[in-house]
N, C-alpha and C positions, 0 to 999 in steps of 0.2 A: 385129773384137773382139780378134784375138791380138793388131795391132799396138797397142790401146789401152791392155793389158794391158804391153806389155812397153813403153811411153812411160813409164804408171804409178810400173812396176819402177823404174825407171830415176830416174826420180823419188828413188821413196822412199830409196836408195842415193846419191842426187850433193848431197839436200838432208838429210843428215844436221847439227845443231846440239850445242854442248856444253849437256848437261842435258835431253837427249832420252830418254824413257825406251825400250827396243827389247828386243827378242826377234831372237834370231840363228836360224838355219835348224836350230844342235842346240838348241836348248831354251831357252837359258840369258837372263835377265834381267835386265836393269841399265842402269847410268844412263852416257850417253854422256859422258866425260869431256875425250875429245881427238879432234880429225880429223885427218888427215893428204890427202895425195891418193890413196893409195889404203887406208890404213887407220883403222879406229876405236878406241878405249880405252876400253874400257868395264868402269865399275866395277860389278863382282856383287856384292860387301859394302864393308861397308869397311875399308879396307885392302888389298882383292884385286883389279888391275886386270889386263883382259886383253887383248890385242891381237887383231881381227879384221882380214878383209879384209871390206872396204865391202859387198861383193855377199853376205856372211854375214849380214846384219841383214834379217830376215824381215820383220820390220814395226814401226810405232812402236804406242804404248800413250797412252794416255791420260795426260796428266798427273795423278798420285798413283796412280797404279795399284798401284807397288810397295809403297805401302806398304799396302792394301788388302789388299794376300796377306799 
């Protein structure tokens, strides 16, 4: 189960797309704007983009989620 768990992970962080909606491990919400190989851009409003590393993006969201909140 760990190792399924951490395939998953692993997953979720290497199949990151632009216009993915995601949630980072602090909290924060927004739409994936750029990839790099090992970081994301990702815009919280608009006009405010921010740089993570890839293994920071907790999980993706549903498409339209953001605007729903």
């Amino acid at each position: 189960l760990h190792t399924a768990y951490r395939r998953q992970r692993q997953m979720c962080i290497r199949d990151r797309s632009k216009g993915d909606e995601v949630v980072t491990n602090g909290g924060m919400i927004g739409k994936v704007a750029k990839v790099s190989d090992d970081f994301v851009t990702i815009t919280l409003a608009e006009g405010i983009d921010s740089h993570f590393q890839k293994a920071a993006v907790a999980s993706v969201l549903p498409k339209g989620t953001i605007k729903s909140i």
